[in-house]
Structures are given as structure tokens and as C-alpha cells.
Backbone as XML, in Angstrom:
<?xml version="1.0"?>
<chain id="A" units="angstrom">
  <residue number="1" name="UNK">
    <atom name="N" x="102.775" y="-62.342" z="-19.831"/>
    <atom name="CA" x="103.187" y="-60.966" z="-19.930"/>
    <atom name="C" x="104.524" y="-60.864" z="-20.662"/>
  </residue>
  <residue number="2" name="UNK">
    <atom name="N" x="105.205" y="-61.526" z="-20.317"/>
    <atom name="CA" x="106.598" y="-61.727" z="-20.898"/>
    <atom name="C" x="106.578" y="-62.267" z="-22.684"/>
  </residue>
  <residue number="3" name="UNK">
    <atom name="N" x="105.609" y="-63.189" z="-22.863"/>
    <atom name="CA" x="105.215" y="-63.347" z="-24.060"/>
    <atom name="C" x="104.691" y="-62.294" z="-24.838"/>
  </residue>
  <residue number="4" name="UNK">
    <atom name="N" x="103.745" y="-61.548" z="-23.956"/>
    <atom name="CA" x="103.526" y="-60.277" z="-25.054"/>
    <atom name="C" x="104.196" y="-58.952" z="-25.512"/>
  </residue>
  <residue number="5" name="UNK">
    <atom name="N" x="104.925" y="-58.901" z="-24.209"/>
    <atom name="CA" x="106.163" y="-57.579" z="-23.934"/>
    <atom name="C" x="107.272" y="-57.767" z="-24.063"/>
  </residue>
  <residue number="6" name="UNK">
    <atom name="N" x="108.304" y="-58.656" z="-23.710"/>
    <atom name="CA" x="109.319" y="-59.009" z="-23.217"/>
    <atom name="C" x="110.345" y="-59.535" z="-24.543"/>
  </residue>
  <residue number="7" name="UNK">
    <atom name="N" x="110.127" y="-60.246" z="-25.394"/>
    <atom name="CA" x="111.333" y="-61.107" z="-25.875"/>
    <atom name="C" x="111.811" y="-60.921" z="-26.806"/>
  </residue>
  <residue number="8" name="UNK">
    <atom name="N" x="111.018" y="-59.606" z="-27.057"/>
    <atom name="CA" x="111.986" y="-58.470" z="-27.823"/>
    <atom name="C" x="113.401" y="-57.277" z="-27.070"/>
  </residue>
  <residue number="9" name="UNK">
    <atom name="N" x="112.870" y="-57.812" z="-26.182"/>
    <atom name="CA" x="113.776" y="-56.878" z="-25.200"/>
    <atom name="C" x="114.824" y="-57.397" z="-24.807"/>
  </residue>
  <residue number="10" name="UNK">
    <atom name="N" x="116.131" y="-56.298" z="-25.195"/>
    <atom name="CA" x="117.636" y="-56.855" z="-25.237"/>
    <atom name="C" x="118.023" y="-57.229" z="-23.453"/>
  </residue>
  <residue number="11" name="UNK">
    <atom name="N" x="118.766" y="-58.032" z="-23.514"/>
    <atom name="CA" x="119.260" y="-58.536" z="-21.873"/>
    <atom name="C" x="117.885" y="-58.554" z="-21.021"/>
  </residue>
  <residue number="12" name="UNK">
    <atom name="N" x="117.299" y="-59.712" z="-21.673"/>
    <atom name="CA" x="115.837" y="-59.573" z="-20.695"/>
    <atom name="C" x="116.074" y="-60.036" z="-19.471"/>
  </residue>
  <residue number="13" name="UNK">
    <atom name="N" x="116.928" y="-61.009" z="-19.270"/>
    <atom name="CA" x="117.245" y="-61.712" z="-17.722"/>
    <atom name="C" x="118.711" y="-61.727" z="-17.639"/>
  </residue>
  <residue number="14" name="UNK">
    <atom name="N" x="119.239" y="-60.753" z="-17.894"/>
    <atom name="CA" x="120.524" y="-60.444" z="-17.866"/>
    <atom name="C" x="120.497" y="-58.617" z="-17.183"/>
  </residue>
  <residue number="15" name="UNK">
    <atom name="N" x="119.791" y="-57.963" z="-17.408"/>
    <atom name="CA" x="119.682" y="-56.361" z="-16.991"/>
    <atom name="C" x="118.454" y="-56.466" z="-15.749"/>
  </residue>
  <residue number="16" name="UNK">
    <atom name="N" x="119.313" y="-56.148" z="-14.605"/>
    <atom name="CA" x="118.349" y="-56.220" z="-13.324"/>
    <atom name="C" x="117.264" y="-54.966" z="-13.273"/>
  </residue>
  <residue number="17" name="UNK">
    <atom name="N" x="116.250" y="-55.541" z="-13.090"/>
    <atom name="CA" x="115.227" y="-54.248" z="-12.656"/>
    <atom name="C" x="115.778" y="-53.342" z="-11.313"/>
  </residue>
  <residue number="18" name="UNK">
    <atom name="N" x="115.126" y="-52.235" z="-11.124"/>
    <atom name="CA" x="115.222" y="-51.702" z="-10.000"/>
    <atom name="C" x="114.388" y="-52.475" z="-8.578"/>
  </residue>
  <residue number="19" name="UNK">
    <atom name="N" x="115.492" y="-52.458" z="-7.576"/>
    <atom name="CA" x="115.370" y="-52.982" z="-6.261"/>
    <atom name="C" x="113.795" y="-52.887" z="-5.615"/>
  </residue>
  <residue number="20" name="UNK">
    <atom name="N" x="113.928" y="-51.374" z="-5.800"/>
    <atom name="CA" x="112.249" y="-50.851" z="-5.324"/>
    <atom name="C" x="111.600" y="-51.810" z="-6.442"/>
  </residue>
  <residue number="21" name="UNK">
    <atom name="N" x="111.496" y="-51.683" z="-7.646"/>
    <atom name="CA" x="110.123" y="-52.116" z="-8.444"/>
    <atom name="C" x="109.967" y="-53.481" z="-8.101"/>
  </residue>
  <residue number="22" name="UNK">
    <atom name="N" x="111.183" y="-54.273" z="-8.172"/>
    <atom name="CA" x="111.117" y="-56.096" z="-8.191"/>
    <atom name="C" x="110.545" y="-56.400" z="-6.711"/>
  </residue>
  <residue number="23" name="UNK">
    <atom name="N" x="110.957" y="-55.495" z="-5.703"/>
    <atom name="CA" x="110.410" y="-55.416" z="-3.986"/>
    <atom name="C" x="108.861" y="-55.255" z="-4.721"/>
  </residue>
  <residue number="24" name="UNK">
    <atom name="N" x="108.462" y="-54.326" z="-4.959"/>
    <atom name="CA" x="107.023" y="-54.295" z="-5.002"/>
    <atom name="C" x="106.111" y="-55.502" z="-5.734"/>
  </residue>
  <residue number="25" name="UNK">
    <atom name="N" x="106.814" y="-55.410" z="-6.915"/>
    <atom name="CA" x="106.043" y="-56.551" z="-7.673"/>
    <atom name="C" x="106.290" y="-58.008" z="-6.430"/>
  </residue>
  <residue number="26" name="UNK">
    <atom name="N" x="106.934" y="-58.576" z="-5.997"/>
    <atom name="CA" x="107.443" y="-59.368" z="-5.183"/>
    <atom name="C" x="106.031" y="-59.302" z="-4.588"/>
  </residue>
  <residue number="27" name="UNK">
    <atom name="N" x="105.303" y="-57.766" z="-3.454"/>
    <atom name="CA" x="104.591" y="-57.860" z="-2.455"/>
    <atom name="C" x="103.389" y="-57.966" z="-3.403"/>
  </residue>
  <residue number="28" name="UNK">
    <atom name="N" x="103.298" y="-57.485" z="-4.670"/>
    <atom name="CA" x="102.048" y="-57.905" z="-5.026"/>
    <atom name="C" x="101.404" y="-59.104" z="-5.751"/>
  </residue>
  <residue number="29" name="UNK">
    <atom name="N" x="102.237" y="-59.834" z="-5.616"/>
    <atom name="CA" x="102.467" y="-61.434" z="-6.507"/>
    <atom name="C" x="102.002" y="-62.304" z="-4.870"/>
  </residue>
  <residue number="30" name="UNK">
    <atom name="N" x="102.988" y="-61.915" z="-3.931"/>
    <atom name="CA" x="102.605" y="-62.403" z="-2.842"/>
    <atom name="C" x="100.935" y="-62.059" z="-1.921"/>
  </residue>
  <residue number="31" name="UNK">
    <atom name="N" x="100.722" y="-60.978" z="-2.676"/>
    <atom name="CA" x="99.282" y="-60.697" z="-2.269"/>
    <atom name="C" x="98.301" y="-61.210" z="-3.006"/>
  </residue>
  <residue number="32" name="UNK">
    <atom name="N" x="98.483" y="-61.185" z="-4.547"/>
    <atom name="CA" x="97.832" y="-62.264" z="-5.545"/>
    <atom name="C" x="96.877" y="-61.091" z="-6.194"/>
  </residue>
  <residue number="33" name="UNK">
    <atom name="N" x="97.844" y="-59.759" z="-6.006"/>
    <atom name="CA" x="97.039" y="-58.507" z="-6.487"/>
    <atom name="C" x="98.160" y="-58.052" z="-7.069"/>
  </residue>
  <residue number="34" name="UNK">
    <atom name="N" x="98.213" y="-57.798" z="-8.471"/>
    <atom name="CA" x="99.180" y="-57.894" z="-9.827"/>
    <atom name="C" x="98.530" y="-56.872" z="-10.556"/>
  </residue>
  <residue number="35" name="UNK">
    <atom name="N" x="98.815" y="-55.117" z="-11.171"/>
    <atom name="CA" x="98.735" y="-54.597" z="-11.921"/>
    <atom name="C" x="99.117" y="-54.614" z="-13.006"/>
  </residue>
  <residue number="36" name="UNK">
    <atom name="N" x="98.738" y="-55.474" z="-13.727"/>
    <atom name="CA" x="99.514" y="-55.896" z="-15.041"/>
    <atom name="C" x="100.025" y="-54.434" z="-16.392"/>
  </residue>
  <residue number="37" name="UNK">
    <atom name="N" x="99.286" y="-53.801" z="-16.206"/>
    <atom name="CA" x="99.615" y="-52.271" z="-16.974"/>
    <atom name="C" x="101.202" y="-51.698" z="-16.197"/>
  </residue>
  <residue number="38" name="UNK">
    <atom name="N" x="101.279" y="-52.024" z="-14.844"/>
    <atom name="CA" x="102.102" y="-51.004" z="-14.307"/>
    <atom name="C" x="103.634" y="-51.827" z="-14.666"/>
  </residue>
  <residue number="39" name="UNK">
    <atom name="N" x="103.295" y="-53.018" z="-15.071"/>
    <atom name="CA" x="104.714" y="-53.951" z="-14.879"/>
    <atom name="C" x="104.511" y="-54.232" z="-15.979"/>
  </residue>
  <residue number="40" name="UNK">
    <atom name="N" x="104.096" y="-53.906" z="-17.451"/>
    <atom name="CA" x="103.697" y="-54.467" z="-18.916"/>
    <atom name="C" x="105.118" y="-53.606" z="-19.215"/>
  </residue>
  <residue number="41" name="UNK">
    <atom name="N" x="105.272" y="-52.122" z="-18.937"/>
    <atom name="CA" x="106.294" y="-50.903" z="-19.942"/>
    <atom name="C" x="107.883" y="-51.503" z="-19.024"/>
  </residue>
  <residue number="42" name="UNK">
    <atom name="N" x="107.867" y="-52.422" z="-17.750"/>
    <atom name="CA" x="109.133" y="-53.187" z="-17.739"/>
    <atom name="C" x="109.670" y="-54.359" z="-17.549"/>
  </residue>
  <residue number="43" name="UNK">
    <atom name="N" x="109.524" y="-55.015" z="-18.746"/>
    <atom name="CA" x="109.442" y="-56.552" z="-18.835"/>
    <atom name="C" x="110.787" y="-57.176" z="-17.570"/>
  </residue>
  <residue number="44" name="UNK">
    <atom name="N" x="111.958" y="-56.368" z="-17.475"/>
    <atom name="CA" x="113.029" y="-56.787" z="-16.846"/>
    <atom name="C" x="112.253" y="-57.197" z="-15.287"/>
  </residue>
  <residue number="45" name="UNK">
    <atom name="N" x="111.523" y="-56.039" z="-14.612"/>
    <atom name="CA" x="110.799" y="-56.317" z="-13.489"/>
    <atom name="C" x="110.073" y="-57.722" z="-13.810"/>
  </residue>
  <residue number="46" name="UNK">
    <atom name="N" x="109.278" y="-58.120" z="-14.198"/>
    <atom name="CA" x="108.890" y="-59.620" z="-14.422"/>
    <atom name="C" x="110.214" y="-60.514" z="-14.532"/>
  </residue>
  <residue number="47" name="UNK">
    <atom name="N" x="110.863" y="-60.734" z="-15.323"/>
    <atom name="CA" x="112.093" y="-61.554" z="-15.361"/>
    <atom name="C" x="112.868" y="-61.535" z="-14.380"/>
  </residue>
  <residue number="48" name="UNK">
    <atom name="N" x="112.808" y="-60.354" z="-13.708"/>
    <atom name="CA" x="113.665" y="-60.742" z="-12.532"/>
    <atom name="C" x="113.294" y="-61.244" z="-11.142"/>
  </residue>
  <residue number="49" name="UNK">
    <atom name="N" x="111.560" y="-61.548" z="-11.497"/>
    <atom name="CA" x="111.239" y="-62.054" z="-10.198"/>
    <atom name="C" x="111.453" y="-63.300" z="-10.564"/>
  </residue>
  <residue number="50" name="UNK">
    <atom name="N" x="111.225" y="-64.247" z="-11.718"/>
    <atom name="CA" x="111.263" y="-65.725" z="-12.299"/>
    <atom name="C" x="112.108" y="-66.322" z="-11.270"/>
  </residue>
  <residue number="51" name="UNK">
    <atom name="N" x="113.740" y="-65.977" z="-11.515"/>
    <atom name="CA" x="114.512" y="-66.571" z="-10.400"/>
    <atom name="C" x="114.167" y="-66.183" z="-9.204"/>
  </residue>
  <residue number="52" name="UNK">
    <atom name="N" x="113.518" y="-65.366" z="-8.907"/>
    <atom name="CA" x="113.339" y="-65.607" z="-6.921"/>
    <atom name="C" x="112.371" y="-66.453" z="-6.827"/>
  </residue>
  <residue number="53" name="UNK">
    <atom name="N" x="111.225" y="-66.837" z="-7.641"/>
    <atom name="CA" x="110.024" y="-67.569" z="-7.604"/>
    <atom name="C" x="110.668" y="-69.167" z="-7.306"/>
  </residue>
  <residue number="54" name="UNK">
    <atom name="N" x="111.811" y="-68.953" z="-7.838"/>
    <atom name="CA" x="112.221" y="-70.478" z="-7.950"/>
    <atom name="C" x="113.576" y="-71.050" z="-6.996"/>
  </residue>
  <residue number="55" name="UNK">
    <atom name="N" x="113.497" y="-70.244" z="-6.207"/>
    <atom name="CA" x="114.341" y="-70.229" z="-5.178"/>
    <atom name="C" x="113.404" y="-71.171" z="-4.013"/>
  </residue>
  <residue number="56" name="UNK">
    <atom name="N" x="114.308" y="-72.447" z="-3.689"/>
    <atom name="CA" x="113.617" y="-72.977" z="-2.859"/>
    <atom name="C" x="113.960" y="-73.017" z="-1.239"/>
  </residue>
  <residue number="57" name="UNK">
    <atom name="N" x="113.485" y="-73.164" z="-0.443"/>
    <atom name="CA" x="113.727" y="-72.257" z="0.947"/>
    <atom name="C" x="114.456" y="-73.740" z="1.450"/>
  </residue>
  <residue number="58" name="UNK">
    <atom name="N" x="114.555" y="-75.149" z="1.198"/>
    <atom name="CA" x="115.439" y="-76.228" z="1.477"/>
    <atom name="C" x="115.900" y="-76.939" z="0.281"/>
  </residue>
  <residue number="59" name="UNK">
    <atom name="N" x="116.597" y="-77.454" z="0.030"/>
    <atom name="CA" x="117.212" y="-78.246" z="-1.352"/>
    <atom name="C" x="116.221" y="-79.426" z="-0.773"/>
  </residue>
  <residue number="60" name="UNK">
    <atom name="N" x="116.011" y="-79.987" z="-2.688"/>
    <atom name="CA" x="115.044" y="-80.792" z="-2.752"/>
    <atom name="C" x="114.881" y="-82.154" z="-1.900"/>
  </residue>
  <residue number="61" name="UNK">
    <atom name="N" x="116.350" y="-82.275" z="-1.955"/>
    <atom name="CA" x="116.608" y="-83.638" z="-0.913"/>
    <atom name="C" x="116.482" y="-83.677" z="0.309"/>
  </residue>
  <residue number="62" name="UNK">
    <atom name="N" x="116.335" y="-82.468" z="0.768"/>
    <atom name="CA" x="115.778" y="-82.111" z="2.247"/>
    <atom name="C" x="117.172" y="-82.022" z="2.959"/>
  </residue>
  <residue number="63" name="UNK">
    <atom name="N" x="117.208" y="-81.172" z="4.294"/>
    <atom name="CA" x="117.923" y="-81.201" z="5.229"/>
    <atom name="C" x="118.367" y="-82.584" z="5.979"/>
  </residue>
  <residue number="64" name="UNK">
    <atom name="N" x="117.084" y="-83.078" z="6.330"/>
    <atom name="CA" x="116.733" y="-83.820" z="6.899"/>
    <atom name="C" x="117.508" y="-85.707" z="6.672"/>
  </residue>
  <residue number="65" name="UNK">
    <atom name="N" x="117.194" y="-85.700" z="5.636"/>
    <atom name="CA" x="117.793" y="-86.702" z="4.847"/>
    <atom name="C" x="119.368" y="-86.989" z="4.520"/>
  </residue>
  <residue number="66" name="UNK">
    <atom name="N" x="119.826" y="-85.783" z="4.361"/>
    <atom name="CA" x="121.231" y="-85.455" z="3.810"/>
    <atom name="C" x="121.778" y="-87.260" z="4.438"/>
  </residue>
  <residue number="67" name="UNK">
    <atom name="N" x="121.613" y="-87.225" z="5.805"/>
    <atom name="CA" x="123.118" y="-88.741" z="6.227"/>
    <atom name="C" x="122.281" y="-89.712" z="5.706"/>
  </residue>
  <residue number="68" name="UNK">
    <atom name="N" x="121.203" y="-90.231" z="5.717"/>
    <atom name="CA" x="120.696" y="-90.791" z="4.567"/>
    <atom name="C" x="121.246" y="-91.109" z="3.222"/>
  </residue>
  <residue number="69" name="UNK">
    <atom name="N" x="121.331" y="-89.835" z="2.003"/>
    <atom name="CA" x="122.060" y="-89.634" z="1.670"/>
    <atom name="C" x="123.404" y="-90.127" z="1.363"/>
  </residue>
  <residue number="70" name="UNK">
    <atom name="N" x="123.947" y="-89.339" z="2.136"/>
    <atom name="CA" x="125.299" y="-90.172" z="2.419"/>
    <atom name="C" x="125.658" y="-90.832" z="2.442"/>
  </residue>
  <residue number="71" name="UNK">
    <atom name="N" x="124.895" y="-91.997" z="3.082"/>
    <atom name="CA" x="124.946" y="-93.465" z="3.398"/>
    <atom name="C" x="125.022" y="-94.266" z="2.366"/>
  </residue>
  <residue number="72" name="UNK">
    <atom name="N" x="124.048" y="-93.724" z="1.800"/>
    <atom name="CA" x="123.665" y="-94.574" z="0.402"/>
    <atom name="C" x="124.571" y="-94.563" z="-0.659"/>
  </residue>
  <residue number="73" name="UNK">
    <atom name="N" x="125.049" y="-93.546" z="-1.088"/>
    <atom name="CA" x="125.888" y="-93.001" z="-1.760"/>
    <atom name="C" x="127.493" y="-93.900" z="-1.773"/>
  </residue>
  <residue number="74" name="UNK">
    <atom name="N" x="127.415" y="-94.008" z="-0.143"/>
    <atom name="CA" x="128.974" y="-94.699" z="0.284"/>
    <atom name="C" x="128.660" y="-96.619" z="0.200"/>
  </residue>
  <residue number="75" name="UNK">
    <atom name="N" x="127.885" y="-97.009" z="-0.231"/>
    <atom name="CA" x="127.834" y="-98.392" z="-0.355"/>
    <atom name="C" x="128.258" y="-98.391" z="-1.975"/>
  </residue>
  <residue number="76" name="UNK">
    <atom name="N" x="129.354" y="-99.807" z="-1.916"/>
    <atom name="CA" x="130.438" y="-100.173" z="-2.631"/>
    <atom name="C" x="129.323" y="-100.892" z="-3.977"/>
  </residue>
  <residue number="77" name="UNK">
    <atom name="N" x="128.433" y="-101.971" z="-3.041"/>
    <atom name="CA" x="127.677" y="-102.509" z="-4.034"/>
    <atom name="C" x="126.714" y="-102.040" z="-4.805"/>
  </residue>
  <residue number="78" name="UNK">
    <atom name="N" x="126.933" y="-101.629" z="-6.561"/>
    <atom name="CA" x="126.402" y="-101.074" z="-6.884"/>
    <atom name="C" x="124.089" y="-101.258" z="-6.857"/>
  </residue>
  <residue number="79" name="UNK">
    <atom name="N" x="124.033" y="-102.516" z="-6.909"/>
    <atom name="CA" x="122.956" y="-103.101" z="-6.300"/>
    <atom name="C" x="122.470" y="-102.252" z="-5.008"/>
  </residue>
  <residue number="80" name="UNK">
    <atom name="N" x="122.807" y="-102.390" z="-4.274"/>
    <atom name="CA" x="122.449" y="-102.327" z="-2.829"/>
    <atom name="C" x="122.310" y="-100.627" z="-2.831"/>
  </residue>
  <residue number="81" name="UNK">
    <atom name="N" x="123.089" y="-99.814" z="-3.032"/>
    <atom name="CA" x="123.488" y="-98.300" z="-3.112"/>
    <atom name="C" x="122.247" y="-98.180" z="-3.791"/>
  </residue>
  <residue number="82" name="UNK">
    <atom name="N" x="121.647" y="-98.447" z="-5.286"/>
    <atom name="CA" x="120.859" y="-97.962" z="-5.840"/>
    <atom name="C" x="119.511" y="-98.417" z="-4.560"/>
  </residue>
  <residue number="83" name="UNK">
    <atom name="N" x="119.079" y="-99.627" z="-4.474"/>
    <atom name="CA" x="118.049" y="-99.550" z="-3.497"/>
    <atom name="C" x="117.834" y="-98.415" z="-2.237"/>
  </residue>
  <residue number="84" name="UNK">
    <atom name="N" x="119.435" y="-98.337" z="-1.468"/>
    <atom name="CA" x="119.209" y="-97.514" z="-0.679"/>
    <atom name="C" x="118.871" y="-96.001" z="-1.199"/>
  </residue>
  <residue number="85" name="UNK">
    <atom name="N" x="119.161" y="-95.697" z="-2.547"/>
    <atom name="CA" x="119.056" y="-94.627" z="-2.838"/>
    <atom name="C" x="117.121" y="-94.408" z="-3.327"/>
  </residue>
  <residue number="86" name="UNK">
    <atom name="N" x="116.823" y="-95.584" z="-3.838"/>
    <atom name="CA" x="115.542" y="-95.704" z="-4.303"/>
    <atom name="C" x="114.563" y="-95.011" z="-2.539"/>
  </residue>
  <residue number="87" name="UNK">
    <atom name="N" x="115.241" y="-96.026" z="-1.485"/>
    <atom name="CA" x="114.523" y="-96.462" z="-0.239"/>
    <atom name="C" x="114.726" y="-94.868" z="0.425"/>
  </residue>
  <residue number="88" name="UNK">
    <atom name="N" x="115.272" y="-93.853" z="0.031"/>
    <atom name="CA" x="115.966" y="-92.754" z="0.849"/>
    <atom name="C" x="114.589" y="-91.875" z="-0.034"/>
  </residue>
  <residue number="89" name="UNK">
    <atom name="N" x="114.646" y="-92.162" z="-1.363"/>
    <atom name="CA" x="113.596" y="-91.048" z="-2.442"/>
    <atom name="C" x="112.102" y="-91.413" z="-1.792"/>
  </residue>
  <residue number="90" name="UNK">
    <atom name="N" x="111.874" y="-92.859" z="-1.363"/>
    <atom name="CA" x="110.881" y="-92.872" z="-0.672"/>
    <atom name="C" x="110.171" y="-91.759" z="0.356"/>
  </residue>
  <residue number="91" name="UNK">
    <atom name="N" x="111.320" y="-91.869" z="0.984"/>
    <atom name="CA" x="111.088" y="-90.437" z="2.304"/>
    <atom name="C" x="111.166" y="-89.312" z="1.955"/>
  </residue>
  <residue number="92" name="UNK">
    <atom name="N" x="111.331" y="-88.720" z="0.852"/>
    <atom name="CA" x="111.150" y="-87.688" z="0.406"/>
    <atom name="C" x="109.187" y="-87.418" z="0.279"/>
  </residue>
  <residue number="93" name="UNK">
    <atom name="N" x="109.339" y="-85.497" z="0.891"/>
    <atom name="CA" x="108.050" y="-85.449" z="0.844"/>
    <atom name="C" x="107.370" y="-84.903" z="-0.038"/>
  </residue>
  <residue number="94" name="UNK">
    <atom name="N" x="106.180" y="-85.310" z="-0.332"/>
    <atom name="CA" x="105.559" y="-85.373" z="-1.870"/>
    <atom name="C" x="105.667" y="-84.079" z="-2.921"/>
  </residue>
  <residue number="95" name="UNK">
    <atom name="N" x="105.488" y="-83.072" z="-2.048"/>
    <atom name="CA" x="106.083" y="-82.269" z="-3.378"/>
    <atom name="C" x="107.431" y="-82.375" z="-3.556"/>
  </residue>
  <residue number="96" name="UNK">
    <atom name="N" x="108.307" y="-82.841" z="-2.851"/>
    <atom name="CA" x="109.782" y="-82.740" z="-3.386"/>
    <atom name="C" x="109.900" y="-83.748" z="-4.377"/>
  </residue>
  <residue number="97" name="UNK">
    <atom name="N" x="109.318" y="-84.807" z="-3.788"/>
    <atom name="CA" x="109.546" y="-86.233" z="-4.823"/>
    <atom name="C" x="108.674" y="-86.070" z="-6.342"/>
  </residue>
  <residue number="98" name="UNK">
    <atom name="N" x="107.336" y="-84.847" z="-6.064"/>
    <atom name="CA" x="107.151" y="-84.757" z="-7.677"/>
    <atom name="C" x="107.975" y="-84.024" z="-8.379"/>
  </residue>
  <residue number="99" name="UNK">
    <atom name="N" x="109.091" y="-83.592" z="-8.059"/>
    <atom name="CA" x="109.622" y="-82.573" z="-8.892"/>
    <atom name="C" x="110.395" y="-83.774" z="-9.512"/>
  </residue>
  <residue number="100" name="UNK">
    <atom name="N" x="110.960" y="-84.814" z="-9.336"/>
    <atom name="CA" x="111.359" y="-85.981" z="-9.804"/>
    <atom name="C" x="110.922" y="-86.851" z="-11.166"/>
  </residue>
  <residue number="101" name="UNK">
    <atom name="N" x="109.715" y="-86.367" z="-10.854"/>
    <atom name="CA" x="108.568" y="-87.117" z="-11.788"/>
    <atom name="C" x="108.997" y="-86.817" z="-12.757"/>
  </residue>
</chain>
């Protein structure tokens, strides 16, 4: 949509859509029911959902992991640090670790 409408349009992801429209498009993306006519005449409404789409609800390294992490990070030997860091990506869970790929 953005390819066909959009990249002619000045401050495309710089000029925020309206609150109401990006809320709606939001509920209908999340419903997987998308009027593409009604959101074609404002490309900004599409662009401004991109960054919420990609907002992730934990950082990739997980909560979980963080002293892990840490740990690894704080070993002197550069050898050893990289393994632990290899041995820490292990436990990472699979979609986090493909974003790696």
C-alpha cells in the first residue's frame, strides 16, 4: 500500500496520523480485517503503524537472561566470555535467536 500511495508523500514517517485513525487501523490489522480503500487516501495512517508493529513486548535478549548476560560480558578472558556469550544465545528462544540469523 505504501508502495502504491505513499512515497510520494512529504514527511511520510515523520507527520503522525490521527490518534483515532492509527487506533482503528491498529484494531483492524489485529482483526486481520483491513479496508484497504479507507487507509489508501492516508498513507501517514499506514506508516505510522510500521513502528508499533515492531515494538517488541521484551528485548530480544529476554528478561530472563539479562544476569546471564552479565556474567558473560564480565569475564576478562576474551576466549571464555565469547563461549559464555555463544552458551547464553543458546538459551535464547527460537524466535528471538532467529532474528540473529
Amino acid at each position: 500500500m505504501l508502495l502504491d500511495c505513499g512515497l510520494q508523500e512529504e514527511g511520510l514517517f515523520r507527520v503522525a496520523p490521527s490518534a483515532s485513525k492509527l487506533k482503528k487501523l491498529k484494531a483492524s490489522l489485529d482483526c486481520g480485517v483491513l479496508d484497504f480503500q479507507e487507509y489508501s487516501a492516508d498513507p501517514h495512517a499506514i506508516a505510522g503503524e510500521i513502528p508499533l508493529r515492531l515494538e517488541l513486548p521484551e528485548p530480544l535478549l529476554t528478561f530472563d537472561l539479562y544476569e546471564d548476560w552479565i556474567q558473560a560480558s564480565n569475564i576478562a578472558d576474551q576466549d571464555k566470555r565469547l563461549q559464555a556469550l555463544l552458551s547464553t544465545c543458546e538459551k535464547l528462544p527460537t524466535a528471538n535467536s532467529n532474528n540473529f540469523k
